[in-house]
C-alpha positions as CSV (number, residue, x, y, z in Angstrom):
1,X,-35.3,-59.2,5.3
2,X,-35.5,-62.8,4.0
3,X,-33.6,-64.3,0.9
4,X,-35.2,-62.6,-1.3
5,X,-34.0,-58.9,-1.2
6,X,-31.0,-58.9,0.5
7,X,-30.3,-55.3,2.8
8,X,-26.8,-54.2,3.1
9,X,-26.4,-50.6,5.1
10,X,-23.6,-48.6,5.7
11,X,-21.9,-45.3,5.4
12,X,-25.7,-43.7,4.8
13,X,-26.0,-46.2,1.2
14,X,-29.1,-48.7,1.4
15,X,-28.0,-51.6,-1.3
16,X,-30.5,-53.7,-2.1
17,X,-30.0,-57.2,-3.8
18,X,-32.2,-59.2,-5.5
19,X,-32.0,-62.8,-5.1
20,X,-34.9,-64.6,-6.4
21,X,-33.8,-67.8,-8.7
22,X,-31.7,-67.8,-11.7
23,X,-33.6,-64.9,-13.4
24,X,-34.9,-63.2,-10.4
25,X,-38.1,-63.2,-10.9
26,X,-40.1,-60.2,-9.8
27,X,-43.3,-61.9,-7.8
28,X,-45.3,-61.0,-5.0
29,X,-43.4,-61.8,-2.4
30,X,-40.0,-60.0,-3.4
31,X,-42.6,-56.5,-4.7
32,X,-43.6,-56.9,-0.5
33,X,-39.8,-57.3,0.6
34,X,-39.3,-54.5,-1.8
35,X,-41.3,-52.2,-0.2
36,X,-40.2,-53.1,3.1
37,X,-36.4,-52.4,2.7
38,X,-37.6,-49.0,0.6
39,X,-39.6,-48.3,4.3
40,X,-36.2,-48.7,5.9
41,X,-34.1,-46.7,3.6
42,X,-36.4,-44.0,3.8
43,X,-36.3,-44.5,7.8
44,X,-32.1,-44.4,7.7
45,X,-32.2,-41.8,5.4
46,X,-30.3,-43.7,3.0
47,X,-29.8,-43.4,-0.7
48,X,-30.3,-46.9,-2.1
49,X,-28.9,-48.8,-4.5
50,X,-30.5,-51.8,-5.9
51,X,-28.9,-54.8,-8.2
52,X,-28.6,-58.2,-9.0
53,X,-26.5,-61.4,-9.3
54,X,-24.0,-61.4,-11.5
55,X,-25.1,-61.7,-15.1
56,X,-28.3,-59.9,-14.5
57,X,-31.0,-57.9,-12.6
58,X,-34.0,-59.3,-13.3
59,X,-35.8,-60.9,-16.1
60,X,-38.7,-59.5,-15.4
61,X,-42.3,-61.1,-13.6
62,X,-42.8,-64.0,-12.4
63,X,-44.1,-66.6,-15.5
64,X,-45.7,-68.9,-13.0
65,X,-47.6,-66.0,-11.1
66,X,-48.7,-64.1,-15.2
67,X,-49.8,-67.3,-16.5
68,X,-52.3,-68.6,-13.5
69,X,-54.7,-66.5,-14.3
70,X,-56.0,-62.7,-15.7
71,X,-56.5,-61.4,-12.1
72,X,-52.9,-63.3,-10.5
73,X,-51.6,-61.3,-14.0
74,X,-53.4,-57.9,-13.6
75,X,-52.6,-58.0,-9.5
76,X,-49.1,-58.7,-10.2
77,X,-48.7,-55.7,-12.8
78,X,-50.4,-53.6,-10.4
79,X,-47.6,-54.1,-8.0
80,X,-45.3,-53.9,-10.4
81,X,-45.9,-50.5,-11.8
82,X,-47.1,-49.3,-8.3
83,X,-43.2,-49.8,-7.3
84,X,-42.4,-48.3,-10.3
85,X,-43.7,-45.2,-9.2
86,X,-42.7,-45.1,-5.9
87,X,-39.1,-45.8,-7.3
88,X,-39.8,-42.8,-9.3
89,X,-40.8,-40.8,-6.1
90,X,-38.6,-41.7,-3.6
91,X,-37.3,-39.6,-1.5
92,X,-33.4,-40.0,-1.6
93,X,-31.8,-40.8,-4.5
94,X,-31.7,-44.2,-6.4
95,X,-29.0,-46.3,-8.1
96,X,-29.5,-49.1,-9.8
97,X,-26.1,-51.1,-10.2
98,X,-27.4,-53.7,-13.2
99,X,-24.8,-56.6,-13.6
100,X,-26.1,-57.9,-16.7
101,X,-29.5,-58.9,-18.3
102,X,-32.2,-56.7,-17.6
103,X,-34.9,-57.7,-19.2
104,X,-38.9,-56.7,-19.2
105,X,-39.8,-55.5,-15.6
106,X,-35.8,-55.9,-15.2
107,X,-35.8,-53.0,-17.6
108,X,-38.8,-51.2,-15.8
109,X,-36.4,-51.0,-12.7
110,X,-34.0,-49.2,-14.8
111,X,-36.3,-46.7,-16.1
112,X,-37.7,-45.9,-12.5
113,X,-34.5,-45.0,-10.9
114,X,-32.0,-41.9,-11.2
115,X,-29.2,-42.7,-11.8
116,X,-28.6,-46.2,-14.4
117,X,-24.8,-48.0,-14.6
118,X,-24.7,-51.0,-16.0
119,X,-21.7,-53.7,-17.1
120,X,-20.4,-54.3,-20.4
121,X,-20.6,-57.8,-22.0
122,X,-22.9,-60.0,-24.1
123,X,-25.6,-58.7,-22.2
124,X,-29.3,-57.7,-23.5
125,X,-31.5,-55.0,-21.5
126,X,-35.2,-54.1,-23.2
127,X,-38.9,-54.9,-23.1
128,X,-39.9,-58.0,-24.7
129,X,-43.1,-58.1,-24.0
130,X,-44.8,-57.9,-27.1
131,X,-42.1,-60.5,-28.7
132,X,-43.4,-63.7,-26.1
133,X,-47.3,-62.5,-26.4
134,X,-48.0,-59.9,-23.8
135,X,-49.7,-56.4,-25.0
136,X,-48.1,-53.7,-23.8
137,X,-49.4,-52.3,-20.4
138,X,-50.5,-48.8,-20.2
139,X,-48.2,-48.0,-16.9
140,X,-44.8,-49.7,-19.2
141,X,-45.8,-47.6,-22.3
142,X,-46.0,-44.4,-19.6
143,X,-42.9,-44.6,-18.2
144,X,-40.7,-45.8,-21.0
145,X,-42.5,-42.9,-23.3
146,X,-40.9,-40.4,-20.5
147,X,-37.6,-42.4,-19.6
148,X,-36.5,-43.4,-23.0
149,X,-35.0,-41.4,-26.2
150,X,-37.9,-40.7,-29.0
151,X,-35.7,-42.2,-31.6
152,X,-35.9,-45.6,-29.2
153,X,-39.2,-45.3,-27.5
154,X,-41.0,-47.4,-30.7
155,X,-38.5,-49.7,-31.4
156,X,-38.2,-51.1,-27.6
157,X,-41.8,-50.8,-26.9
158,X,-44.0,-52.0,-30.0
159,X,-41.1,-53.9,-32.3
160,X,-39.9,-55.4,-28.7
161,X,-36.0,-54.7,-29.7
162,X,-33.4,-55.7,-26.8
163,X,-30.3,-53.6,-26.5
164,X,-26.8,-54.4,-25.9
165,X,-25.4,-52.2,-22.7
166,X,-23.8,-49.5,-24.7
167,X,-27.0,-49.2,-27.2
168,X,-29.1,-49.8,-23.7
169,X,-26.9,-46.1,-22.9
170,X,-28.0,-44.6,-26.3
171,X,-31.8,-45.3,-25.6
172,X,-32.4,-44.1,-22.0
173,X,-32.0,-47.4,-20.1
174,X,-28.7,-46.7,-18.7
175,X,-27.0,-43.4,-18.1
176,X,-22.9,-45.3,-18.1
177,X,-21.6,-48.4,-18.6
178,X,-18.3,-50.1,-16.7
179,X,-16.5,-53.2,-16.9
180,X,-18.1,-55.8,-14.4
181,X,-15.7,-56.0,-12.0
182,X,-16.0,-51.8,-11.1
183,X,-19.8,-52.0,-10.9
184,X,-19.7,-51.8,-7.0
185,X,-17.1,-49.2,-6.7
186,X,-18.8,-47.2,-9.4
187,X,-22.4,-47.5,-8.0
188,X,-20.7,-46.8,-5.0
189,X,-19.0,-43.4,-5.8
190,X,-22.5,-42.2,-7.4
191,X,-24.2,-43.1,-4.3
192,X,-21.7,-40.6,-2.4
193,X,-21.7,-38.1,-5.0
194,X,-25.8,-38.3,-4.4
195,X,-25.4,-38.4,-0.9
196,X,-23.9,-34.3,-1.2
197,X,-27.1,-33.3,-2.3
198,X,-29.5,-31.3,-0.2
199,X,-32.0,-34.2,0.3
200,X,-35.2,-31.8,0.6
201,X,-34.3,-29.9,-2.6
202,X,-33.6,-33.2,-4.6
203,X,-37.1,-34.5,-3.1
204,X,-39.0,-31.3,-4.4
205,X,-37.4,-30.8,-7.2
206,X,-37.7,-34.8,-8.3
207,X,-41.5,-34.8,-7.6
208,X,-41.7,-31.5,-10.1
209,X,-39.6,-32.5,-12.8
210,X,-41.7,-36.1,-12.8
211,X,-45.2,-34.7,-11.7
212,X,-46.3,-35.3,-15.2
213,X,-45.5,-39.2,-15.4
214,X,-46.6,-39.6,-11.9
215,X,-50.2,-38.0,-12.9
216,X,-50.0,-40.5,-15.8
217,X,-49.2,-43.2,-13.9
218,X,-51.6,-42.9,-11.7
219,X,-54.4,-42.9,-14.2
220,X,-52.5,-45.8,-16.0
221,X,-52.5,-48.0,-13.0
222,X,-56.3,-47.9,-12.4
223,X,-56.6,-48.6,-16.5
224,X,-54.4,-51.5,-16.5
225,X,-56.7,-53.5,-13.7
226,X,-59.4,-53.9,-16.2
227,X,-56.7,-54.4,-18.7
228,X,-56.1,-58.1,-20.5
229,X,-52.4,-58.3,-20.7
């Protein structure tokens, strides 16, 4: 893999890292190197965990790539939720080990994984997208309607409120939060806790439980490409 998404195997644990500027920026090319470590996790047989830099995961798409244009946009998003569900469909279980901010598609990741631990600290985690402009796509409003408390799903998706990591807990983003400095060893204890599982059961069962959102994701997807964000 190139800088981008940084692969790390051992001991049957995929960890994937994002490395993409000071926000890491979801864009095209990391989406591709995305899906080409999940293609290798899936051929080790690894449970993968994904995370950031320290101080945050992502603050969500690329600016530069949503404001060159309605189709860059709309093919971006496409992507974007397209991973989403894959996330939601993989295989072998999924960790996401967020170190900080997780903001927008940041908090997407979050919602598309199965198990959550973030980091406590001044950190915010949320959907901002109606607070800088952007109408909420049908694909977010999908999968945070599924992923997310009731009491939180309106306030984080139409009043845009961001989310402290314990309140981030509360609402559905996160399922624990640890001081930074056991974010590895904890992410790393889930993934071998997961790793006991019967991988063909977890598979099966994981694609009934979500075969709902995945139905609905699929017919959000092909709404959101004639949709002006």
């Amino acid at each position: 893999m190139s800088e981008l998404i940084t692969y790390h195997a051992e001991d049957g644990i995929a960890t994937l890292t994002l490395n993409n500027g000071k926000v890491n920026a979801i864009s095209p090319d990391l989406i591709t190197e995305f899906n080409a470590a999940l293609d290798r996790a899936v051929v080790e047989r690894a449970v993968v965990i994904i995370t950031g830099q320290p101080g945050i995961l992502s603050g969500g798409y690329d600016l530069k790539v949503m404001t060159s244009g309605p189709q860059q946009a709309v093919s971006l998003v496409t992507a974007g939720s397209t991973l989403a569900r894959r996330l939601l469909a993989h295989p072998f279980p999924v960790i996401v080990a967020c170190p900080g901010h997780a903001v927008a598609k940041g908090a997407f990741l979050l919602l598309s994984a199965d198990y959550r631990i973030g980091v406590e600290g001044p950190y915010k985690i949320g959907l901002n997208e109606v607070a800088i402009g952007m109408t909420m796509h049908h694909a977010g409003i999908e999968l945070a309607r599924d992923r997310l408390r009731r009491s939180a799903f309106h306030r984080s998706v139409i009043n845009a409120e961001m989310f402290d990591p314990q309140a981030a807990r509360e609402a559905g983003f996160l399922d624990a939060v640890v001081p930074a400095e056991q974010l590895l060893e904890a992410a790393t204890s889930a993934a071998h806790a997961l790793k006991k599982l019967n991988m063909n059961a977890h598979k099966k069962t994981k694609l009934k439980v979500r075969k709902d959102l995945l139905d609905a994701l699929d017919e959000a997807i092909i709404l959101d490409q004639d949709f002006a964000l």
